[in-house]
C-alpha positions as a Markdown table, in Angstrom:
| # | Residue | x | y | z |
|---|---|---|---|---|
| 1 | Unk | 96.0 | 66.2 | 167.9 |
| 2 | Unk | 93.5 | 67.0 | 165.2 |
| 3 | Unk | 92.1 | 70.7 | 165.2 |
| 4 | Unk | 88.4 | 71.3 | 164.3 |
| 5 | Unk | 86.8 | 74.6 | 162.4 |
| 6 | Unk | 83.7 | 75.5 | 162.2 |
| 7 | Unk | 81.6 | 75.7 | 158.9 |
| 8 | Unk | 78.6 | 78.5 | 158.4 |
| 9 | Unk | 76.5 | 76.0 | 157.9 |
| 10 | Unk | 77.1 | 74.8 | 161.7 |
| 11 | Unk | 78.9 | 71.9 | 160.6 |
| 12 | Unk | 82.7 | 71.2 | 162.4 |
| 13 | Unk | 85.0 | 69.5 | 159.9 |
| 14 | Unk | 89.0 | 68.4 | 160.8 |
| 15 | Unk | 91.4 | 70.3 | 160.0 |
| 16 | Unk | 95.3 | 70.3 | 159.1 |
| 17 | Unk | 97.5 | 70.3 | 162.0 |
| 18 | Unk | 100.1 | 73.4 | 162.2 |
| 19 | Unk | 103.2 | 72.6 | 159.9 |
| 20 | Unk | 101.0 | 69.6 | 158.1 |
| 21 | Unk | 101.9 | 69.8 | 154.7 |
| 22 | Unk | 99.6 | 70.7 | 152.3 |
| 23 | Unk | 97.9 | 68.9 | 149.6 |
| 24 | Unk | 100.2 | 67.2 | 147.1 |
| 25 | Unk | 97.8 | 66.4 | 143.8 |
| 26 | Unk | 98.4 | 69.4 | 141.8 |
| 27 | Unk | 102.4 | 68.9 | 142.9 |
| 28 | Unk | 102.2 | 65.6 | 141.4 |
| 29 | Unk | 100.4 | 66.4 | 138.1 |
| 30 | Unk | 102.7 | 68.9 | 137.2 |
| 31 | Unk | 105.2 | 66.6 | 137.7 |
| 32 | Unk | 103.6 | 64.1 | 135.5 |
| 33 | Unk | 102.9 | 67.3 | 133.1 |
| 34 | Unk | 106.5 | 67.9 | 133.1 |
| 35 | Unk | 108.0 | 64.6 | 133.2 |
| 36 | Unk | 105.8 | 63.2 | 129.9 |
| 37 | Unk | 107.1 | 66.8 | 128.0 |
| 38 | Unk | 110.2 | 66.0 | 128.5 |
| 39 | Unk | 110.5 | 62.3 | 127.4 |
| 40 | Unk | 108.4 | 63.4 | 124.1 |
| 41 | Unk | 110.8 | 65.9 | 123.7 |
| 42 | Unk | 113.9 | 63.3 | 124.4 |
| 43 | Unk | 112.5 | 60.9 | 122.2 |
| 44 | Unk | 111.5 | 63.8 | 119.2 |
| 45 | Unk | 115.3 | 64.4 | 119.7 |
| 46 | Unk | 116.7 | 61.2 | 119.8 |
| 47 | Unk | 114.8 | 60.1 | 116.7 |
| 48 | Unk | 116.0 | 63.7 | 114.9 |
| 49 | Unk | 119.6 | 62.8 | 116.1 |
| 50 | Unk | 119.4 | 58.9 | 114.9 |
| 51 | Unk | 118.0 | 60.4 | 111.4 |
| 52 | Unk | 120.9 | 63.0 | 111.0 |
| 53 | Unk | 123.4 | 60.5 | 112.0 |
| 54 | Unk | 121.9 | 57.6 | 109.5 |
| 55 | Unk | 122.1 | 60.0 | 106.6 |
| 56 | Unk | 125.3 | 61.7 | 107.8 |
| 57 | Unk | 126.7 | 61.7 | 104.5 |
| 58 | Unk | 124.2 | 63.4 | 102.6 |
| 59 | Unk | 122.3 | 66.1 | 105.1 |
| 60 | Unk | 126.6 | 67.0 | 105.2 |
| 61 | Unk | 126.5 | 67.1 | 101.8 |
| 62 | Unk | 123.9 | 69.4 | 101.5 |
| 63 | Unk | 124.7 | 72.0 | 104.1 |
| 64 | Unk | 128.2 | 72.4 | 102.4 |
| 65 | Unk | 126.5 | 72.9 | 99.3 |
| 66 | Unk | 124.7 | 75.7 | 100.5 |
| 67 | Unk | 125.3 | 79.0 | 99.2 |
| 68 | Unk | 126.2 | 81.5 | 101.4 |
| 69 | Unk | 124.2 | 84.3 | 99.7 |
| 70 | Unk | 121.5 | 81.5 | 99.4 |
| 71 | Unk | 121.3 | 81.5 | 103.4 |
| 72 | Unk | 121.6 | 85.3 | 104.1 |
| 73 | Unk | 118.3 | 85.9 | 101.6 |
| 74 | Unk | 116.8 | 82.7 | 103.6 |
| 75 | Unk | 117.4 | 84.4 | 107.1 |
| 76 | Unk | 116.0 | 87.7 | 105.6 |
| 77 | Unk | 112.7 | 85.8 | 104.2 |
| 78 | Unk | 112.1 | 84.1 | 107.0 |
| 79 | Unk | 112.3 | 88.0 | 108.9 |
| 80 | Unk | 110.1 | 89.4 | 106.8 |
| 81 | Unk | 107.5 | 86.7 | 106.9 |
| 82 | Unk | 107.4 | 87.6 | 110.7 |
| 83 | Unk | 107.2 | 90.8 | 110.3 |
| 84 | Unk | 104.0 | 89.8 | 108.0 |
| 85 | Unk | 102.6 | 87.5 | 110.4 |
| 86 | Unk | 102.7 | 90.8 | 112.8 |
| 87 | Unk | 100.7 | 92.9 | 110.9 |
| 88 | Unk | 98.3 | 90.4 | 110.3 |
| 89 | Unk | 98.2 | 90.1 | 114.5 |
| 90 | Unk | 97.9 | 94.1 | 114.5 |
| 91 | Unk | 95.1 | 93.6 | 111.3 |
| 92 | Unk | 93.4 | 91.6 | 113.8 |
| 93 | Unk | 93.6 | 94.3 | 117.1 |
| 94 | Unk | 92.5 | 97.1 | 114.9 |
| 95 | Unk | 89.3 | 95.4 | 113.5 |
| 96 | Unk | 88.6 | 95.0 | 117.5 |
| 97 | Unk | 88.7 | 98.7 | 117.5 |
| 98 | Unk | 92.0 | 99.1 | 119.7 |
| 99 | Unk | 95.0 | 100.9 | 117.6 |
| 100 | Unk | 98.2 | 100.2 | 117.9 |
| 101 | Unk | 101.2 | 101.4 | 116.8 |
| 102 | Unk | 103.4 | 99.3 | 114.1 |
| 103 | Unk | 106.6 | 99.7 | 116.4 |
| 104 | Unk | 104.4 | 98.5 | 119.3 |
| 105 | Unk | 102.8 | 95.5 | 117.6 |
| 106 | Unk | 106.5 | 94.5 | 116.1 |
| 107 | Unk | 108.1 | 94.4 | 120.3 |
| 108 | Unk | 104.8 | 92.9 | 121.4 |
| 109 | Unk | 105.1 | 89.8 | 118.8 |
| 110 | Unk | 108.4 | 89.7 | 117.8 |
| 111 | Unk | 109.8 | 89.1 | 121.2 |
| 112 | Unk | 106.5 | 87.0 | 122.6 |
| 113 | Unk | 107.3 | 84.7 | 119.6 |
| 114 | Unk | 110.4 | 83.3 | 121.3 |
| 115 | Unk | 107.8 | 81.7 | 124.1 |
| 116 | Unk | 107.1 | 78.8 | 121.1 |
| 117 | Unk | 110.5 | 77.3 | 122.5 |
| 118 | Unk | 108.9 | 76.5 | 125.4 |
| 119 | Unk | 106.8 | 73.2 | 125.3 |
| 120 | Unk | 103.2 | 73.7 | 125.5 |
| 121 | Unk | 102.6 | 75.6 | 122.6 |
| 122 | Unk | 100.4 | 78.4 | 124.2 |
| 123 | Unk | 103.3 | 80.2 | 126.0 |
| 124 | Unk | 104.5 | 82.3 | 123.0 |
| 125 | Unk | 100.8 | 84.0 | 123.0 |
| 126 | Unk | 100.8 | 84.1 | 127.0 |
| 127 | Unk | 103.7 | 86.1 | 126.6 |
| 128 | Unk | 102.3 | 88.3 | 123.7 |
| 129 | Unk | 99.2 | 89.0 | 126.1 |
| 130 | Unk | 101.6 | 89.8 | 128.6 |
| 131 | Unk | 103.4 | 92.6 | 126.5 |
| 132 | Unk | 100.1 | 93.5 | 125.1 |
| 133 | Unk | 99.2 | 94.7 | 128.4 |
| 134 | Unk | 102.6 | 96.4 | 129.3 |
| 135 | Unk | 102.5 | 98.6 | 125.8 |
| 136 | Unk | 98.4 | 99.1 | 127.3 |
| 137 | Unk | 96.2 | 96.8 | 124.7 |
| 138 | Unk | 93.8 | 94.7 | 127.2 |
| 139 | Unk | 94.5 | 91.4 | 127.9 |
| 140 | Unk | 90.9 | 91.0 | 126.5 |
| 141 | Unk | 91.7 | 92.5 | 123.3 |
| 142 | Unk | 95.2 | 91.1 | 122.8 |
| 143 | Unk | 93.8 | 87.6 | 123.5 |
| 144 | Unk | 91.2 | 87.9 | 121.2 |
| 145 | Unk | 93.2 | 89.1 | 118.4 |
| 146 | Unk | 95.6 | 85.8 | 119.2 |
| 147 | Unk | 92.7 | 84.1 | 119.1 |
| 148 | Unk | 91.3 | 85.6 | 115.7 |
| 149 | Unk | 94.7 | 85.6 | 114.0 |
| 150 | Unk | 95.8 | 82.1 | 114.8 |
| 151 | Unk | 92.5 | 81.0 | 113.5 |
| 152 | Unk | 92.4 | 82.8 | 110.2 |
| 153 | Unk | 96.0 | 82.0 | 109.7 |
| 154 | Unk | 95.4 | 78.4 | 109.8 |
| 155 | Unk | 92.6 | 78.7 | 107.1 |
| 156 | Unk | 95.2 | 80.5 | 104.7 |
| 157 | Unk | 97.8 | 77.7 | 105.6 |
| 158 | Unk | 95.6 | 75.4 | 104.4 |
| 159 | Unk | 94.5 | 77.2 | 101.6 |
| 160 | Unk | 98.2 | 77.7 | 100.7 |
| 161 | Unk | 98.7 | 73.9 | 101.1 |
| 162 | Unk | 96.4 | 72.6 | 98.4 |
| 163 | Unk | 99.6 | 74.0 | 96.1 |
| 164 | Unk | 101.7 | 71.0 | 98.0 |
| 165 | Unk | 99.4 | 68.3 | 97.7 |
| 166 | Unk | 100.6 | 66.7 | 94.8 |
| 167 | Unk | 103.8 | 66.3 | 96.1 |
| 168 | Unk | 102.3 | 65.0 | 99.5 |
| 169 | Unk | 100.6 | 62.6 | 98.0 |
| 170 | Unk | 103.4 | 61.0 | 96.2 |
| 171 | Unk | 105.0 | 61.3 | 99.7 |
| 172 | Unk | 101.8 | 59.4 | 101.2 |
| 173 | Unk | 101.9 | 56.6 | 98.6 |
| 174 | Unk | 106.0 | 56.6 | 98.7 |
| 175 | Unk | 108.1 | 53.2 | 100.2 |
| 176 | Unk | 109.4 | 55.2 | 103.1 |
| 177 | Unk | 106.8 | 54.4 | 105.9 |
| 178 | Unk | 109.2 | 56.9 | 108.7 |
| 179 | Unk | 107.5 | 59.9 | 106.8 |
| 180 | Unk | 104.4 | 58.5 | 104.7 |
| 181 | Unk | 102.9 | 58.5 | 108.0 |
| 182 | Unk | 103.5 | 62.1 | 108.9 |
| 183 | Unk | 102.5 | 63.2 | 105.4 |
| 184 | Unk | 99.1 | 61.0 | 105.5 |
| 185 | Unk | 98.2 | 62.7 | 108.8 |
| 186 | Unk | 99.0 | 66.4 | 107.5 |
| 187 | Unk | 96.5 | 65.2 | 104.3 |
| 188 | Unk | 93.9 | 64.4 | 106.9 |
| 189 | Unk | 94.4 | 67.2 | 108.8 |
| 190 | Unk | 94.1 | 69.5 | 105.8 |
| 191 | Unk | 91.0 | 67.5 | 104.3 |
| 192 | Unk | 88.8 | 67.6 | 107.7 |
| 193 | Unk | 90.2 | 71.4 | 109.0 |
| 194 | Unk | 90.1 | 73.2 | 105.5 |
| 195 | Unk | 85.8 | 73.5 | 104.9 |
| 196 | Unk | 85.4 | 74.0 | 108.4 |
| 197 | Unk | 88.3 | 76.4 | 108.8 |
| 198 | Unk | 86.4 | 78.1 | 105.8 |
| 199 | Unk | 82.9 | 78.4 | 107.3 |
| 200 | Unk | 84.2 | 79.6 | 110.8 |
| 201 | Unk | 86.5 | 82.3 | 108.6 |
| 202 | Unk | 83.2 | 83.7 | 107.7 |
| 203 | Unk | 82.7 | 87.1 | 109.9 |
| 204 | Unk | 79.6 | 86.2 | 111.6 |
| 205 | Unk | 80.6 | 82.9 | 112.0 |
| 206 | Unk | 83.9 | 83.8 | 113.5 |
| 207 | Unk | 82.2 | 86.6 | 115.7 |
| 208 | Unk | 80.5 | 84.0 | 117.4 |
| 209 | Unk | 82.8 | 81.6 | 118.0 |
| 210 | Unk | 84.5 | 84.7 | 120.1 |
| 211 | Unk | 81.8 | 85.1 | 121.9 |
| 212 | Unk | 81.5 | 81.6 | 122.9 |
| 213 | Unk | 85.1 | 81.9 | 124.0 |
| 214 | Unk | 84.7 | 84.9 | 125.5 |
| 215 | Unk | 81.6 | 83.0 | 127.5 |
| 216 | Unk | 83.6 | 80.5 | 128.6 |
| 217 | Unk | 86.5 | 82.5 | 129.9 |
| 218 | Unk | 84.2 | 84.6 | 131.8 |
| 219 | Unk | 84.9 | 88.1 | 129.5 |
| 220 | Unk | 82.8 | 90.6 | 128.5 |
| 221 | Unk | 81.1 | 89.9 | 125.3 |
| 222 | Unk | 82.2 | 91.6 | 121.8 |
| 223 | Unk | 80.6 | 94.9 | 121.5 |
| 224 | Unk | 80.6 | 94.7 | 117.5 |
| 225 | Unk | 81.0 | 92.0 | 114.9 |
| 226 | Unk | 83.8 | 91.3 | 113.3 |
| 227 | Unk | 84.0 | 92.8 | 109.3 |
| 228 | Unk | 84.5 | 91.5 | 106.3 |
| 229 | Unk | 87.5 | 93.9 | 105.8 |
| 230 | Unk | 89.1 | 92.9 | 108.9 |
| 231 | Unk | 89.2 | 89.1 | 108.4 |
| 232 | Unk | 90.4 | 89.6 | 104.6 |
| 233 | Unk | 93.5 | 91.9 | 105.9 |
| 234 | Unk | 94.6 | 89.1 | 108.8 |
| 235 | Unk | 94.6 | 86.4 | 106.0 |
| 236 | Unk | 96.0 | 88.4 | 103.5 |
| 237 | Unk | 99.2 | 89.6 | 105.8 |
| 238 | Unk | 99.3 | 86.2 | 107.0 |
| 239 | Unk | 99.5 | 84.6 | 103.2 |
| 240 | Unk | 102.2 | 87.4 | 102.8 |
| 241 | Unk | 103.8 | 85.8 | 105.8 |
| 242 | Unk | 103.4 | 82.2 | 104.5 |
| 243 | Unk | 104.7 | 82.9 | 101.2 |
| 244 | Unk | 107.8 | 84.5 | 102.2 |
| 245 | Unk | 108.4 | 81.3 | 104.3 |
| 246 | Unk | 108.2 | 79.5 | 101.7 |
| 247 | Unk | 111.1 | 81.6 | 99.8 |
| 248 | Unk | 112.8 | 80.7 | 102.4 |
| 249 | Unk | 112.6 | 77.5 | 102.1 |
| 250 | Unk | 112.8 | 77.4 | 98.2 |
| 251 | Unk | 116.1 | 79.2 | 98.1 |
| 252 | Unk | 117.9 | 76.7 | 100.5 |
| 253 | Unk | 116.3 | 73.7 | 98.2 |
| 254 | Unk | 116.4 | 75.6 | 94.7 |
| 255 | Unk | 119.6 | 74.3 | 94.1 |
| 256 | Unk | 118.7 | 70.2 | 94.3 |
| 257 | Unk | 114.8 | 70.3 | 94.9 |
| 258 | Unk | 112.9 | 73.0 | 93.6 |
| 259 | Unk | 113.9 | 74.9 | 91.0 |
| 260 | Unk | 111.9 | 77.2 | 89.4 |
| 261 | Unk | 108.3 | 78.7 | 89.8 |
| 262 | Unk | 106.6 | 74.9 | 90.2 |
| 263 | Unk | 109.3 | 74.6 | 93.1 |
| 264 | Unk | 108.2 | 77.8 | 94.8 |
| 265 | Unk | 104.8 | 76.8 | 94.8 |
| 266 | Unk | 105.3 | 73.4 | 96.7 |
| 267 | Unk | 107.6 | 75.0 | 99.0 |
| 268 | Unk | 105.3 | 77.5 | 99.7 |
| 269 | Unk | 102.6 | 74.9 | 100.1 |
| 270 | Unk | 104.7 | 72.3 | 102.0 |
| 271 | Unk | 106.0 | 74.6 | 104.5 |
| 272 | Unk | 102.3 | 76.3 | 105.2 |
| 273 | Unk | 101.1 | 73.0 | 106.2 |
| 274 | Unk | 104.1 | 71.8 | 107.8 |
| 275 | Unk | 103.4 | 74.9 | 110.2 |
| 276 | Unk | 100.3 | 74.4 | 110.6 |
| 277 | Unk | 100.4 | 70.3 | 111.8 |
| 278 | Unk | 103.7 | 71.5 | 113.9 |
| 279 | Unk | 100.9 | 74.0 | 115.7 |
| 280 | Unk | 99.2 | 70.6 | 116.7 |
| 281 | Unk | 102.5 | 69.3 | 118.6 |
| 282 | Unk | 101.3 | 70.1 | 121.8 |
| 283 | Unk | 104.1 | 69.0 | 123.5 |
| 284 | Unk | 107.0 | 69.8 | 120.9 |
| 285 | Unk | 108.6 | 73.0 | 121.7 |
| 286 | Unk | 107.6 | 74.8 | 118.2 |
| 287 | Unk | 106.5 | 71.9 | 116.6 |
| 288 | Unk | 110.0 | 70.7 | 116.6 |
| 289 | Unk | 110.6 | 67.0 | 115.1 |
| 290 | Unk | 106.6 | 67.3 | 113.3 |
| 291 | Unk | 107.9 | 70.1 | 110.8 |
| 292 | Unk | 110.9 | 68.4 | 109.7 |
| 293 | Unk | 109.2 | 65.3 | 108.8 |
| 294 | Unk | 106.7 | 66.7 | 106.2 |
| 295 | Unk | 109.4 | 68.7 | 105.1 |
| 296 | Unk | 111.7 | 66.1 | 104.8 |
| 297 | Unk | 108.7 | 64.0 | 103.0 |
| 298 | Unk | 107.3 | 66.4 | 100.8 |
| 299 | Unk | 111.4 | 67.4 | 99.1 |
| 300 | Unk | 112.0 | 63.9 | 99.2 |
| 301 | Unk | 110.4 | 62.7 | 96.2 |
| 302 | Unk | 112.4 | 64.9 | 94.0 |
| 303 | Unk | 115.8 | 64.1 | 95.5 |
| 304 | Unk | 116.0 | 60.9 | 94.7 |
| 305 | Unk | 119.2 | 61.4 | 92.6 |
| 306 | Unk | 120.3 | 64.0 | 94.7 |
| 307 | Unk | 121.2 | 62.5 | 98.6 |
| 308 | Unk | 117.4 | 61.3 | 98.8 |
| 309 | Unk | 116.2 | 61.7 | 102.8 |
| 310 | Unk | 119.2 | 62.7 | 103.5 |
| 311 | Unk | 119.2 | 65.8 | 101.6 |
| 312 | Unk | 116.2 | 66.4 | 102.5 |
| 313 | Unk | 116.7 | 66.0 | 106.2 |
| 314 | Unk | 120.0 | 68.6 | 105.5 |
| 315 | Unk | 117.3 | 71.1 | 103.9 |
| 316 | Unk | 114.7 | 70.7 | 106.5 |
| 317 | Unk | 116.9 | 71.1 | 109.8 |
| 318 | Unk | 118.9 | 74.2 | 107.6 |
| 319 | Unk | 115.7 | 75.5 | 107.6 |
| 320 | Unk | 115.2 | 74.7 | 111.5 |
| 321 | Unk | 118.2 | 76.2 | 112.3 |
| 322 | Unk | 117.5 | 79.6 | 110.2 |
| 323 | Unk | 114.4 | 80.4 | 112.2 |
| 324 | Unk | 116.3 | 79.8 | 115.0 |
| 325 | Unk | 118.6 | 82.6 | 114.4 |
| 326 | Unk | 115.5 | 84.8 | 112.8 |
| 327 | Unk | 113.5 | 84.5 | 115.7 |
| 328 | Unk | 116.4 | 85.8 | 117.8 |
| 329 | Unk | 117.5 | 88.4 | 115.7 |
| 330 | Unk | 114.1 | 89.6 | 115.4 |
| 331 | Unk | 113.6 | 89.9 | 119.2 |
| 332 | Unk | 116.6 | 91.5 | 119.5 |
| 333 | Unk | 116.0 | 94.3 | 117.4 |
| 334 | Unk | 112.6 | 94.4 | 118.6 |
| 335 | Unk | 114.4 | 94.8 | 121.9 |
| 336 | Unk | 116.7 | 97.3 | 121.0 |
| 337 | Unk | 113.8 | 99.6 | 119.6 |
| 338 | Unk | 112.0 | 99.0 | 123.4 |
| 339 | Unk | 115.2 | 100.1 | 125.1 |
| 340 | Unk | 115.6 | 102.9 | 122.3 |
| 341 | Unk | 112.1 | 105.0 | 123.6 |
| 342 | Unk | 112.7 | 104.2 | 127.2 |
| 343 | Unk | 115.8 | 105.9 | 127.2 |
| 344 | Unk | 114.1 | 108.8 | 124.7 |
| 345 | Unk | 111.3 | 109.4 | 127.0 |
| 346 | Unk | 112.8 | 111.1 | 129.7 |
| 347 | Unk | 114.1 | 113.6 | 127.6 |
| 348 | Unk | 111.3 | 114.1 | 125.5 |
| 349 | Unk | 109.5 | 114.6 | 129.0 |
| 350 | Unk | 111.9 | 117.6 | 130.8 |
| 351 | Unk | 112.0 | 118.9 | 127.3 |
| 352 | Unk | 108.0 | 119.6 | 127.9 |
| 353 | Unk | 107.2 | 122.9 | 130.0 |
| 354 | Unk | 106.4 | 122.5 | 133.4 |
């Protein structure tokens, strides 16, 4: 038997029978969502796992000539480059006239970071938002200083890249088609993004852009522009923060790629853009599989004599792993501070006079 409701507009229209079940679309496409993740992902793997097996010889090689104290300065690098990349978020919050303290901004990123492991690549600043609004920053605010930051930190990665393009290039033109063709799509990206990236840095550009966002999103508009100061403090934290990557990356390859200040300065530059494309993974859990291969084809030029590829693949998924284990150490102590003032506050609180 098929029920019948009424409409305000007089109209009667059929509806569900008790226990029918309901609508099944948005069921399905998250299925579908879900089920297309996770063969990208299977196959990202499976090609990462064919590479490391096909070069066995040299990627072990290369991890067994890594220096210990080569790795411990490389995890601490890639620490401190975070810790950059935080203050350039906080940069970004103060210049939208919300303060917030350092320790604050450190729990709020350090720990929302770890949501790049999920695929998607948004839920590492859903979760920031999320924390924004638990230390009391507005969702509004912390989303717009997402918003500003990963904009402005793209523009100084591919600034920071033009230092790697010679190398790219030789990549782009090399015999090895598995990475030319990563690297040729990181040159376009960087050719097309960089003067437009450059013109929407611009403060009154950039303001509004935000409010065009904020528009869309249905959020109150921006009260003020953004300054001149404001923008020059995200990107200059956020070069800090790319640089320092890049030592980290220079002192696992210093050894066999990239020795001395030349070396630096590509692996500052490869890594920056390597980032960046790895941002345009959609469906790579932190741009895993994209970043290795212009790595892997930006050091391999200048390993020839040294394991080739397959040093290079060694040095790329060394480098893989050592974020790994930064981005967890990080949120821990990020963590531990959190748990550190909630336990100090109730003291600090019967300690006040009633």
């Amino acid at each position: 038997m098929v029920n019948t409701v009424a409409r305000n507009d007089g109209d009667t229209v059929a509806a569900a029978p008790p226990g029918a079940p309901a609508a099944t679309g948005g069921g399905l496409r998250r299925w579908i969502s879900l089920t297309v993740r996770v063969v990208v992902i299977a196959a990202i793997a499976a090609g990462m796992v064919w590479s490391v097996v096909h070069q066995w010889p040299q990627v072990r090689s290369t991890w067994l000539g890594l220096a210990w104290q080569s790795v411990v300065l490389s995890v601490l690098a890639a620490l401190l480059g975070m810790v950059a990349n935080t203050m350039a978020w906080r940069a970004a919050v103060d210049d939208l006239e919300h303060k917030l303290p350092v320790t604050a901004a450190l729990r709020i990123c350090l720990v929302g970071q770890l949501g790049k492991y999920i695929p998607g690549s948004v839920w590492a600043y859903v979760l920031q938002i999320e924390l924004g609004k638990r230390a009391g920053l507005p969702r509004a605010r912390a989303f717009l200083a997402t918003l500003v930051t990963v904009g402005l930190g793209v523009t100084t990665a591919l600034g920071l890249g033009l230092l790697a393009l010679p190398s790219l290039r030789e990549a782009a033109a090399g015999a090895d088609e598995t990475y030319a063709d990563s690297v040729r799509v990181a040159l376009w990206i960087v050719a097309v993004l960089f003067p437009i990236a450059l013109i929407c840095a611009i403060p009154r550009v950039l303001t509004a852009l935000v409010q065009v966002a904020l528009k869309l999103l249905r959020r109150p508009p921006l009260e003020h522009r953004l300054t001149w100061s404001g923008v020059l403090r995200v990107m200059g934290w956020s070069a800090v923060g790319y640089g320092l990557f890049g030592v980290h990356l220079w002192l696992l390859a210093n050894a066999q790629a990239a020795p001395g200040v030349g070396g630096l300065l590509r692996c500052v530059g490869s890594f920056a853009i390597a980032m960046t494309v790895g941002m345009f993974a959609f469906l790579s859990p932190s741009g895993l599989g994209v970043r290795e291969a212009v790595l892997v084809a930006a050091l391999a030029p200048f390993l020839v004599d040294n394991g080739g590829i397959g040093a290079a693949m060694g040095i790329a998924l060394a480098s893989r792993l050592i974020f790994t284990i930064a981005d967890v150490l990080a949120a821990g102590l990020a963590a531990l501070s959190s748990m550190r003032q909630l336990r100090g506050a109730p003291a600090s609180a019967t300690a006040e006079p009633s």
